[in-house]
DRENGU-962220 format. One record per residue: residue number from 1; x, y, z of N, C-alpha, C, O in turn. Coordinates in Angstrom, 2 decimals. Last residue first. Layout:
<pts>
PT marpa    n.px    n.py    n.pz   ca.px   ca.py   ca.pz    c.px    c.py    c.pz    o.px    o.py    o.pz
PT   NUM       X       Y       Z       X       Y       Z       X       Y       Z       X       Y       Z
...
</pts>
This chain:
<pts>
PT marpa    n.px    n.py    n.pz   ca.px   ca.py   ca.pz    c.px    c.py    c.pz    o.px    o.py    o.pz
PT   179   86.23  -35.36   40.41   87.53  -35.85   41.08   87.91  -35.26   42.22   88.94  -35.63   42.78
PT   178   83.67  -38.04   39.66   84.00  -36.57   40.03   85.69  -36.65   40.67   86.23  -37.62   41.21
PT   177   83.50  -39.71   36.50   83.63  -39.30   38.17   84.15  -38.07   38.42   84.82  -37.29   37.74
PT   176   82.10  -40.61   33.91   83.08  -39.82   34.20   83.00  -40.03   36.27   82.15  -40.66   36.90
PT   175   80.45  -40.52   30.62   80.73  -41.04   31.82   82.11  -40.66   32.77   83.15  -40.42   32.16
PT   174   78.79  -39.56   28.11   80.12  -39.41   28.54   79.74  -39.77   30.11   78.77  -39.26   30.67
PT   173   76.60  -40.69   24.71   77.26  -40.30   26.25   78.53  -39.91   26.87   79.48  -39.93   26.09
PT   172   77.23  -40.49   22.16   76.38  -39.47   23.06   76.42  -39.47   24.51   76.31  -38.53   25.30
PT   171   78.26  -42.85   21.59   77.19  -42.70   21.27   76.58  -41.72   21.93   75.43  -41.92   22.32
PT   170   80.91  -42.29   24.02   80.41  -42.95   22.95   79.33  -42.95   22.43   78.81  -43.38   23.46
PT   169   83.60  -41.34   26.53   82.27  -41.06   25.99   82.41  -41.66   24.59   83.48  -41.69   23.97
PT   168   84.70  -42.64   29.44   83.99  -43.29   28.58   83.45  -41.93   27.62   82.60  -41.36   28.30
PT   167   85.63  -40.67   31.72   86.04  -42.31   31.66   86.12  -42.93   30.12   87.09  -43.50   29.62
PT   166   86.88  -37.98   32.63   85.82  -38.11   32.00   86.71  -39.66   31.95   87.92  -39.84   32.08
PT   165   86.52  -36.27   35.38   87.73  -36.87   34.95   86.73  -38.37   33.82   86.17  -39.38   34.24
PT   164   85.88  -33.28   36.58   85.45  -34.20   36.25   86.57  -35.25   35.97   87.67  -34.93   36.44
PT   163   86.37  -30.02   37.16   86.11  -31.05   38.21   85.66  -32.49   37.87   85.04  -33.05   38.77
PT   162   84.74  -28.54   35.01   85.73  -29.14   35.44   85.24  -29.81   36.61   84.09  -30.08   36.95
PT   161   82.60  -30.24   31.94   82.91  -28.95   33.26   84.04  -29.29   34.05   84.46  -30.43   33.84
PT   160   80.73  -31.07   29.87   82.01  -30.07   30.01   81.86  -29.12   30.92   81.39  -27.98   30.98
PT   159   79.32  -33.82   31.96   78.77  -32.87   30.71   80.62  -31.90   30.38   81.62  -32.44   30.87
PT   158   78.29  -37.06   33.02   78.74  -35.77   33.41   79.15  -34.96   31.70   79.21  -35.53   30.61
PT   157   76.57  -39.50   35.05   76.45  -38.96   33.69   77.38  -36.74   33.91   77.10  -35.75   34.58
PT   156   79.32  -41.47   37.20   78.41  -40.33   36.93   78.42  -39.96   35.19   79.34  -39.99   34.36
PT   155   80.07  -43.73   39.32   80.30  -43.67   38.02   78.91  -42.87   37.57   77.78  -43.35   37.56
PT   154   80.84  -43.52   42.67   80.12  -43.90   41.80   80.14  -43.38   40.24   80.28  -42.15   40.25
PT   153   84.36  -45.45   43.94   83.47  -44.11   43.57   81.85  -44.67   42.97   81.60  -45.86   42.83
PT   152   83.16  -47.93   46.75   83.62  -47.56   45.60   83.11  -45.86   44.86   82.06  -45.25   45.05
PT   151   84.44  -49.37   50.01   83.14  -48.65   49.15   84.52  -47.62   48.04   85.63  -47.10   48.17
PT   150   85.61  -52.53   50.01   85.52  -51.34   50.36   84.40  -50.64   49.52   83.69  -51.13   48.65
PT   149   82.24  -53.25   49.81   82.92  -52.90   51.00   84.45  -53.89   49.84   84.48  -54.99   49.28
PT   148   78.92  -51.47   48.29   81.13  -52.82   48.00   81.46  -52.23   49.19   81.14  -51.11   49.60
PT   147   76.13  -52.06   49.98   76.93  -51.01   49.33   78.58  -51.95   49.56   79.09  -52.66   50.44
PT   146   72.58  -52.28   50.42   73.97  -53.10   49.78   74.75  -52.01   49.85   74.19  -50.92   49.79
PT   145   69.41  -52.87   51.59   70.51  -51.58   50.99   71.67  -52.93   51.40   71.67  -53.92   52.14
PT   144   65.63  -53.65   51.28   67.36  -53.98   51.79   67.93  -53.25   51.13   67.41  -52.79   50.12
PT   143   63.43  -52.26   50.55   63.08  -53.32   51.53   65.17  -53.79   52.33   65.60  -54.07   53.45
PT   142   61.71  -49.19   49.56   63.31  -50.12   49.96   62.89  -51.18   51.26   62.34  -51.02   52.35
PT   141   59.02  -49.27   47.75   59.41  -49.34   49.41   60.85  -50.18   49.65   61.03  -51.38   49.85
PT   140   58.24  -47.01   44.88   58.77  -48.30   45.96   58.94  -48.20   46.95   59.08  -47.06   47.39
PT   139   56.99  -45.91   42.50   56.91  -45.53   43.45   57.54  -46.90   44.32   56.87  -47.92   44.11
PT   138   57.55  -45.24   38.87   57.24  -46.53   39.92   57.88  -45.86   41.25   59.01  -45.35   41.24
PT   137   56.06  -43.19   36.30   56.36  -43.47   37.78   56.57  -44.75   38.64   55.55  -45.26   39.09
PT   136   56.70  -43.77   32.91   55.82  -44.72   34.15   56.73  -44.19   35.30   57.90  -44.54   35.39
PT   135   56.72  -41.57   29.97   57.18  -42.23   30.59   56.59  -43.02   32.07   55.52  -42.44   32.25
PT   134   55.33  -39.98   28.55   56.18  -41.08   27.97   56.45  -41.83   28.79   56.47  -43.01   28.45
PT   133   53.03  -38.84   30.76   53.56  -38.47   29.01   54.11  -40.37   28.73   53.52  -41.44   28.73
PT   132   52.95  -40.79   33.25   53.34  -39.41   33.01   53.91  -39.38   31.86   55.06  -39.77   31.70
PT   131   51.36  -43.11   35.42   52.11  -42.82   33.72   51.98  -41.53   33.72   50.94  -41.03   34.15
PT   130   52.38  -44.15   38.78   51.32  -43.21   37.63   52.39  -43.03   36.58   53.61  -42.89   36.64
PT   129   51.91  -46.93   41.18   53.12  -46.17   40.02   51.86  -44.82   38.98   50.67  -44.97   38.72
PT   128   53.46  -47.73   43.98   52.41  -47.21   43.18   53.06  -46.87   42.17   54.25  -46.58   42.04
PT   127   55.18  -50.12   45.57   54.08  -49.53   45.95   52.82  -48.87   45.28   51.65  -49.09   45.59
PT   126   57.58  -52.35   44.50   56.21  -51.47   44.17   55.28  -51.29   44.69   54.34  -52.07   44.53
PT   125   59.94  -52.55   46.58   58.89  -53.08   46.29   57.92  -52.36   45.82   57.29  -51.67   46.62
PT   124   63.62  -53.04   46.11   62.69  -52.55   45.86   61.22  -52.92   45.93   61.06  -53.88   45.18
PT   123   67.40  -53.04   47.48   65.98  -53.96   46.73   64.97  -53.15   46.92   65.12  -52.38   47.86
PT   122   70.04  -51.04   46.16   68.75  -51.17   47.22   67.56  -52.18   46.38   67.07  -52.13   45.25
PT   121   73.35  -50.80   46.13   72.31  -51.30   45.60   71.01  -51.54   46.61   71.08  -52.15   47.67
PT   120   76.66  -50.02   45.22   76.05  -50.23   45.96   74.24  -50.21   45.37   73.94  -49.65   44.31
PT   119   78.61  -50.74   42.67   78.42  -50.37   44.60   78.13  -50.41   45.37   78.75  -50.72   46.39
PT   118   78.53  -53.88   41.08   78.04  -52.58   41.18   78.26  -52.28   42.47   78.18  -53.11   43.37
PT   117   78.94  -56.65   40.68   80.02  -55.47   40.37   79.84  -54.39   40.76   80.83  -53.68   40.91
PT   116   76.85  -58.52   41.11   77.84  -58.43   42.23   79.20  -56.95   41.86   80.05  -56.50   42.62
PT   115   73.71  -57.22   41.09   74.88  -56.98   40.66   75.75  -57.13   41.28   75.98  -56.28   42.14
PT   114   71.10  -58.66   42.14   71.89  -58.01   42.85   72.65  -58.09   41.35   72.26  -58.91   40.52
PT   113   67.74  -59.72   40.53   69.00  -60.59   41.08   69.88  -58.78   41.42   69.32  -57.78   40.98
PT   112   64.30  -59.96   41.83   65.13  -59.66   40.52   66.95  -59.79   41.08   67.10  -59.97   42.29
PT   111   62.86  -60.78   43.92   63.33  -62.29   42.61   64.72  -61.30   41.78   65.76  -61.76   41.31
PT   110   64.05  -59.84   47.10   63.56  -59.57   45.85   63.73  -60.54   44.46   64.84  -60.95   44.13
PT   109   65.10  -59.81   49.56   64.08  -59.62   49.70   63.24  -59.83   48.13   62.02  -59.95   48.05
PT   108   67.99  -60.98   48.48   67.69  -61.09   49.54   66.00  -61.17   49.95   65.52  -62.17   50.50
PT   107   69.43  -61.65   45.56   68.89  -60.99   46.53   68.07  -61.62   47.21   67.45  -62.62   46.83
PT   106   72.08  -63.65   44.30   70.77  -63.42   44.66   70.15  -62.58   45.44   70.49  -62.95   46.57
PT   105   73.44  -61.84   41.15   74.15  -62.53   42.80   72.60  -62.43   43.27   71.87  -61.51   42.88
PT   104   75.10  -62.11   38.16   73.85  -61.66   38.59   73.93  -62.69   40.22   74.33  -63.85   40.36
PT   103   77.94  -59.92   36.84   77.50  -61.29   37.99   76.44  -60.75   38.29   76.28  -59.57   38.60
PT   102   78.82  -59.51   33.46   78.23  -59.02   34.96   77.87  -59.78   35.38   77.35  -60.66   34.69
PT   101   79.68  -58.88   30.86   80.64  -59.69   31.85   80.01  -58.86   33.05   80.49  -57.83   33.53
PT   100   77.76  -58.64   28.87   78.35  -57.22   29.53   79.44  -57.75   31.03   79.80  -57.03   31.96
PT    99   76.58  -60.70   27.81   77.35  -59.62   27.23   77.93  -59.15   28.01   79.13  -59.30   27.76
PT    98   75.66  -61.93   31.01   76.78  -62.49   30.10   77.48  -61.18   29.02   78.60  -60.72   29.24
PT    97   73.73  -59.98   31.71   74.31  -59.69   32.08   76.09  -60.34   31.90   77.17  -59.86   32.25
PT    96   71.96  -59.59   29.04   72.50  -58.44   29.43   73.95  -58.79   30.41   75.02  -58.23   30.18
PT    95   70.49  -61.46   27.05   71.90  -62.24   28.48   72.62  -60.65   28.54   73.77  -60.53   28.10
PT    94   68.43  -63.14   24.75   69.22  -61.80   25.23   70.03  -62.03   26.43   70.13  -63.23   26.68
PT    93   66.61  -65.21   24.82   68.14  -65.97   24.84   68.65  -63.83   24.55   69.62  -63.79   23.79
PT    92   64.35  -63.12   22.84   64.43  -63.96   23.31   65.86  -64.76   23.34   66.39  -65.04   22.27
PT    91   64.67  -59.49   23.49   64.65  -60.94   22.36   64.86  -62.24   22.70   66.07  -62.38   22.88
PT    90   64.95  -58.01   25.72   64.04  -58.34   24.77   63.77  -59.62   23.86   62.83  -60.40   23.70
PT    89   66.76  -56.30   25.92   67.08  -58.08   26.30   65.66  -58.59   26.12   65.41  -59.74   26.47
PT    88   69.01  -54.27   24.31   67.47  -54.34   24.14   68.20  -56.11   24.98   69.25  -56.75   24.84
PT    87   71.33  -52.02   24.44   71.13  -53.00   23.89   69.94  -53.38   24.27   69.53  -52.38   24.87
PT    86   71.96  -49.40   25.60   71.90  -49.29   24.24   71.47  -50.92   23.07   71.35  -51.06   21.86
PT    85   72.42  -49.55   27.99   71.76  -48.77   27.90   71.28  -48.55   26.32   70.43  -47.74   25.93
PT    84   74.63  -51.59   28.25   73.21  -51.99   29.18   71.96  -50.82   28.20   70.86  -51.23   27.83
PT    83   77.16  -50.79   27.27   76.14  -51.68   26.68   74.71  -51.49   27.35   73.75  -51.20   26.64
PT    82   77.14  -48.32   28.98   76.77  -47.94   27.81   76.00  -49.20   27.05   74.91  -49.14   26.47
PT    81   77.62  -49.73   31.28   76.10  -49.48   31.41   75.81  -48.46   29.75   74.72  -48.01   29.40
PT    80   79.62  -51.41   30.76   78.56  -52.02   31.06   77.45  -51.11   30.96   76.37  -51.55   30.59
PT    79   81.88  -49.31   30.32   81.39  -50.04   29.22   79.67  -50.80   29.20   78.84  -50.82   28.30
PT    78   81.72  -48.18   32.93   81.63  -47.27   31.96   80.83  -47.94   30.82   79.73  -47.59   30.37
PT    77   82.50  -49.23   35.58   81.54  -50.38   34.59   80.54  -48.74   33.80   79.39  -48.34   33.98
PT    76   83.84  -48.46   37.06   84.75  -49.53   36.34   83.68  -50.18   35.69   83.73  -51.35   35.29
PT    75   82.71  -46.61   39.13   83.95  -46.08   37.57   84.31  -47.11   36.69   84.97  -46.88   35.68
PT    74   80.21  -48.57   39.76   81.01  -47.96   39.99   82.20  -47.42   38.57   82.32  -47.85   37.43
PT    73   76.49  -48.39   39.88   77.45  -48.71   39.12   78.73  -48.38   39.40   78.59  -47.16   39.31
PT    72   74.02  -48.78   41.59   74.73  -47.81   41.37   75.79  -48.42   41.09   76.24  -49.12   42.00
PT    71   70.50  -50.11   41.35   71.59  -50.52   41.51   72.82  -48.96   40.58   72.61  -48.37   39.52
PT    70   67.79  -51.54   42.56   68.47  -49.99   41.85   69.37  -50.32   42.09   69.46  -50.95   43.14
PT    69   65.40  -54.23   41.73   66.77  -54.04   42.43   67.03  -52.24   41.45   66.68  -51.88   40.33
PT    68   62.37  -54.60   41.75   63.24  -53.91   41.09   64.27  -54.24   42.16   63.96  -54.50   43.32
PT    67   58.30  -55.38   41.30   59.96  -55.00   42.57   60.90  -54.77   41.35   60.48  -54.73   40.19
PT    66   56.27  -56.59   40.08   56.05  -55.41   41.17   57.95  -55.23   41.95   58.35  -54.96   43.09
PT    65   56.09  -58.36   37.63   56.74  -58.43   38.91   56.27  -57.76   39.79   55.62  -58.47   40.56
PT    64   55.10  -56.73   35.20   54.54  -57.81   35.86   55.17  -58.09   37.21   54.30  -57.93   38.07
PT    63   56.53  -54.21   36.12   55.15  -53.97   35.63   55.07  -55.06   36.37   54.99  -55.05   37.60
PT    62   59.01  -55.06   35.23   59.05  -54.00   36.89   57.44  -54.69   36.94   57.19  -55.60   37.74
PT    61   58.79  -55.70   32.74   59.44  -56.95   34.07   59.00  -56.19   35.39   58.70  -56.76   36.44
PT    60   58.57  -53.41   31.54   57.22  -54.65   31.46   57.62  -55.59   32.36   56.76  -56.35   32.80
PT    59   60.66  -51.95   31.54   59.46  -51.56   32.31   57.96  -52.66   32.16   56.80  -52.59   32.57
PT    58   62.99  -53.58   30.52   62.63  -53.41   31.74   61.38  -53.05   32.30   60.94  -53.59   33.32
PT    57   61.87  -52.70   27.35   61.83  -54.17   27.64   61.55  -54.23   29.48   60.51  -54.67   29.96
PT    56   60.45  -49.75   26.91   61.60  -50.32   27.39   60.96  -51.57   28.24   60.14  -51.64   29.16
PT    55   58.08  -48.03   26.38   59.03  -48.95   25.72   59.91  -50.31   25.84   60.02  -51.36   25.21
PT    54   57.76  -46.74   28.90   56.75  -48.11   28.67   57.48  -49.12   27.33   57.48  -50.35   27.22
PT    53   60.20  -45.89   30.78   60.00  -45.56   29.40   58.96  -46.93   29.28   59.39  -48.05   29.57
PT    52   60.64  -44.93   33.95   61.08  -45.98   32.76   59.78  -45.49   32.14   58.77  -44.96   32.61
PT    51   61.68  -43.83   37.07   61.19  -43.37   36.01   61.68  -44.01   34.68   62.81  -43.79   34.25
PT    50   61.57  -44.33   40.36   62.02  -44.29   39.36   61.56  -43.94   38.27   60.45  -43.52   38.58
PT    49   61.62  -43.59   43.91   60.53  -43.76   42.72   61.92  -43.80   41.65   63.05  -43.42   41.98
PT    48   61.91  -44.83   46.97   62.29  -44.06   46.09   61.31  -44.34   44.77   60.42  -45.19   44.72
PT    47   61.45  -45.07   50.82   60.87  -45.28   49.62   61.91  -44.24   48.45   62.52  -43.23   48.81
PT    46   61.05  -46.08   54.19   61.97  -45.38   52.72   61.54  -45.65   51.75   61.09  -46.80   51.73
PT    45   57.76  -44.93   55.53   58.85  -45.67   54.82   59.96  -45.55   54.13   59.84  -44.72   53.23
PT    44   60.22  -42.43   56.06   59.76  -43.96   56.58   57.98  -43.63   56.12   57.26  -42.64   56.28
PT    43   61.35  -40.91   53.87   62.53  -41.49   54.87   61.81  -42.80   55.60   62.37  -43.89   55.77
PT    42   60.54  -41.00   50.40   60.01  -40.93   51.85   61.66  -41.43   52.75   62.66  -42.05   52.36
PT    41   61.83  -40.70   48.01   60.48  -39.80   48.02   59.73  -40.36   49.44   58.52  -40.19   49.60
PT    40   64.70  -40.00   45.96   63.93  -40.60   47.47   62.75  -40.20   47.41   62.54  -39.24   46.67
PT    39   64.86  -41.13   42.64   64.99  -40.34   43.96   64.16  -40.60   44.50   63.12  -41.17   44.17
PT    38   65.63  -41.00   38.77   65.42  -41.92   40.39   65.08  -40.32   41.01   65.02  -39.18   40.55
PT    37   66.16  -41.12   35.50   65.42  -40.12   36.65   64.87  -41.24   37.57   64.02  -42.09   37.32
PT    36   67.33  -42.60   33.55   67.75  -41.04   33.37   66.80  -40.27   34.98   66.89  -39.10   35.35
PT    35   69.54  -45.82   34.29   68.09  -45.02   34.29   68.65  -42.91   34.21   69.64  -42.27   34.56
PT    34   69.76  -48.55   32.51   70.57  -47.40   32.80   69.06  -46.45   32.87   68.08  -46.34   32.14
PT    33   68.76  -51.93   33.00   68.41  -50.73   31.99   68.46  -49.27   33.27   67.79  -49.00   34.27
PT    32   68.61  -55.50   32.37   69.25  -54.05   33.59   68.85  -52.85   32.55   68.68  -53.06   31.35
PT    31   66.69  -58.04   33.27   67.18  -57.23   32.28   67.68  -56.02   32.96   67.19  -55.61   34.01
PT    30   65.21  -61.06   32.20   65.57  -60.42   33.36   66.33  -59.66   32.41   66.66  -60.02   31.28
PT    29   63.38  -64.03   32.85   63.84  -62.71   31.73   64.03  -62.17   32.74   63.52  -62.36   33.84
PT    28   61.80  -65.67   34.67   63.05  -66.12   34.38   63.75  -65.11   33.12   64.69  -65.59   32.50
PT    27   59.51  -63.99   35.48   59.59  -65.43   34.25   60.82  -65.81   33.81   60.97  -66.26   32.67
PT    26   61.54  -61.98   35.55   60.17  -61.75   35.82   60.07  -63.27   35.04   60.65  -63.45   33.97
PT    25   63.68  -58.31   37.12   63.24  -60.30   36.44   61.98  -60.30   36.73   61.29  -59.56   37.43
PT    24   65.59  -56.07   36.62   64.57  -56.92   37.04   64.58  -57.96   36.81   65.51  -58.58   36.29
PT    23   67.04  -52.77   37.60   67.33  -54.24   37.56   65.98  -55.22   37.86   65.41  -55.25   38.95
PT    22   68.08  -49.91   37.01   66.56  -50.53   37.01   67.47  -52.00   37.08   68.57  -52.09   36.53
PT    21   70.73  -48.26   37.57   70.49  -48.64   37.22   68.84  -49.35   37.54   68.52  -49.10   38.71
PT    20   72.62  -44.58   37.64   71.30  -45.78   38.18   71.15  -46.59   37.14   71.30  -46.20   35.99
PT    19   75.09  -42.19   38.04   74.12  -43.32   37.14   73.45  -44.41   38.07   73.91  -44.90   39.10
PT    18   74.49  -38.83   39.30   75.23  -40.44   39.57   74.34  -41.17   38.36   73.26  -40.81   37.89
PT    17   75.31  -36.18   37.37   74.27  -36.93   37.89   74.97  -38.67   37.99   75.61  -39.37   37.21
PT    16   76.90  -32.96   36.52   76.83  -34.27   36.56   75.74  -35.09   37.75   75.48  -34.58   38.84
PT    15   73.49  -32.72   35.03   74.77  -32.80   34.79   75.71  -32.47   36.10   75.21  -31.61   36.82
PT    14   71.15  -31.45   34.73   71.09  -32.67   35.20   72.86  -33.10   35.27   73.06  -34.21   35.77
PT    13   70.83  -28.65   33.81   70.26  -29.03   35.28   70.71  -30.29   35.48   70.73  -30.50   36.69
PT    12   72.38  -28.96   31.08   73.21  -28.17   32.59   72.26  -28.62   33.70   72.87  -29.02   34.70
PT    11   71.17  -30.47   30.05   72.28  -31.07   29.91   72.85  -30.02   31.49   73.46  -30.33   32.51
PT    10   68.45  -29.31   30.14   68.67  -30.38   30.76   70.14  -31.12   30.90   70.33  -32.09   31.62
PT     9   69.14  -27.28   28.09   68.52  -26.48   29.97   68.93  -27.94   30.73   69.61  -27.90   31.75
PT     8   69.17  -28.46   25.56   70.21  -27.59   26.31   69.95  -27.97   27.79   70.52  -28.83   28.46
PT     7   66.58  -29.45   25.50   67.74  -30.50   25.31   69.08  -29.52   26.24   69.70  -29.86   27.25
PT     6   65.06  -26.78   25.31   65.16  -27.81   26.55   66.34  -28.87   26.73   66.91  -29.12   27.80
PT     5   66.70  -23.66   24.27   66.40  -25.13   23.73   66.24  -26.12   25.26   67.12  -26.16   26.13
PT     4   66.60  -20.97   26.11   67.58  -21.98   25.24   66.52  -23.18   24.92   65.52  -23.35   25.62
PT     3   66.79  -16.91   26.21   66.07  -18.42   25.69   67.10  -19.34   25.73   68.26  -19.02   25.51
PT     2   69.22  -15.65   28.82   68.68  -16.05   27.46   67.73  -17.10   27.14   67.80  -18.16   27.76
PT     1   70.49  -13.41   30.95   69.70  -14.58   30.63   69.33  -14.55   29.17   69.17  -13.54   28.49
</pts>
């Protein structure tokens, strides 16, 4: 064993990791933003929590709204969630999902809209949320689950290791599936 740098410790604990997406709306703005930390946190209710940056344009749509679509990206939207993750919809006439040639499809239980490209996808209802350092807990209650029929790989944050088959890397990321 050795000391390492946290940036290090996190590239091996988190690596490879499916990609998530945050999906919202709120006043007719609406915005997708690539997430670094989901997961389940009840079977019943089902529930999962996410983790957004108060920065980030998305976490003020989750905020006023209370819901979210999560949405899991498949191998074929490498480009989409590097744009998604690096562009701001913020500005007023922003169109995450025009740039990034993505179908926003209506959901079911929730204002914020479905990804018709993505795999698979759970609507969301804010239950609780606590601020931690930088970043906002949002605690939810899956209200509906989606998944492409046929069902698709999912498109993973992945690091130098084998077993990978790398898709995309650009600005620091690398995207990839498992093979």
């Amino acid at each position: 064993m050795k000391p390492v740098a946290l940036p290090e410790f996190w590239k091996f604990a988190t690596r490879p990791s499916i990609v998530t997406w945050a999906v919202a709306e709120h006043e007719s703005r609406r915005s997708i933003c690539p997430l670094g930390w989901w997961m389940r946190t009840s079977i019943s209710p089902p529930m999962v929590a996410i983790s957004v940056a108060p920065a980030r344009f998305t976490h003020g749509l989750i905020a006023a709204s209370g819901e979210f679509v999560l949405a899991w990206p498949g191998e074929d939207l490498a480009e989409a969630t590097l744009y998604c993750g690096t562009h701001s919809a913020r500005k007023p006439g922003a169109d995450k999902f025009g740039e990034a040639r993505l179908t926003a499809s209506p959901a079911e239980r929730v204002r914020a809209p479905l990804v018709a490209e993505c795999a698979a996808q759970l609507e969301c209802r804010v239950a609780a949320r606590c601020e931690t350092g930088d970043h906002t807990i949002f605690a939810a209650e899956v209200l509906c689950a989606w998944m492409s029929d046929p069902p698709r790989r999912p498109l993973c944050m992945v690091g130098p290791s084998a077993g990978v088959e790398v898709l995309l890397s650009a600005a620091g990321y690398t995207f990839g599936v498992l093979r």
